[in-house]
N, C-alpha and C positions, 0 to 999 in steps of 0.2 A: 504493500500500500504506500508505502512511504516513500520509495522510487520509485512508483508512478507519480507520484503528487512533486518530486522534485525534477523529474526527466519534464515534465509538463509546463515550470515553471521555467527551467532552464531554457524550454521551447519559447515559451512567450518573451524571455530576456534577447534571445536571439532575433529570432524577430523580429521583435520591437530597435533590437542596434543596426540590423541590413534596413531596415525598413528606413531611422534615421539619416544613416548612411546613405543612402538613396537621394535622400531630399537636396544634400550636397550638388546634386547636379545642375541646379539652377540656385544661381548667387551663393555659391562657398564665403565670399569674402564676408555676408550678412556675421558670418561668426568671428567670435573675437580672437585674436591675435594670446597661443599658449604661455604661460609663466617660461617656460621650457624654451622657447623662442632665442631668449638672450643668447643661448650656445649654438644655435643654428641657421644656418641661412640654404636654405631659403626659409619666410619666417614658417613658425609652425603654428596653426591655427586649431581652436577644439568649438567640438557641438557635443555639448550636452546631453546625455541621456538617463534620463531616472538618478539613478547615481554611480553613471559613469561617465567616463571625457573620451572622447573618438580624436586623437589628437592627428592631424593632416596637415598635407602643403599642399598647394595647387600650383603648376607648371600648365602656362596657358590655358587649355583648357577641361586638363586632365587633375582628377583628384585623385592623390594619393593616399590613403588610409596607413599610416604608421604607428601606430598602437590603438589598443581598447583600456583603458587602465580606471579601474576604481577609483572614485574621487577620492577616498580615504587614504592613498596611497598618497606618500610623499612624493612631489616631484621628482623625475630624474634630474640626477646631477651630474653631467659627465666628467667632473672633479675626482669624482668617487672611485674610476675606473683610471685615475691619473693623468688626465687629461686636463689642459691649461681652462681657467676660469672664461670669462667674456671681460 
């Protein structure tokens, strides 16, 4: 019972982020520019979902999806992996 009612949910989670996802295809740029940005160029922009962050770059007219990350989750640092600051 109980992985059925979690396989179900997990479905709806999915979902609910391609389906997000999706929407990016018309005016990416409506979303805001990632905390995470400062270490990257090109910038990195996130859209919101429930309580995750779809964090992406856009290259003309193409959107990239580069992670799915739990908002509860600390920023990446790429400091951490010894890599120089911004």
């Amino acid at each position: 019972m109980a992985l059925a009612s979690t396989t179900r949910s997990a479905g709806r989670l999915w979902n609910g982020l391609v389906d997000a996802i999706l929407t990016l295809e018309e005016s990416p740029e409506r979303c805001p520019v990632a905390r995470e940005s400062v270490y990257f160029q090109p910038k990195i922009r996130q859209l919101l979902y429930e309580d995750h962050r779809i964090l992406f770059t856009v290259s003309r007219k193409t959107v990239f999806v580069l992670h799915i990350r739990y908002a509860g989750r600390e920023d990446f640092d790429p400091r951490s992996l010894g890599a120089p600051g911004p």
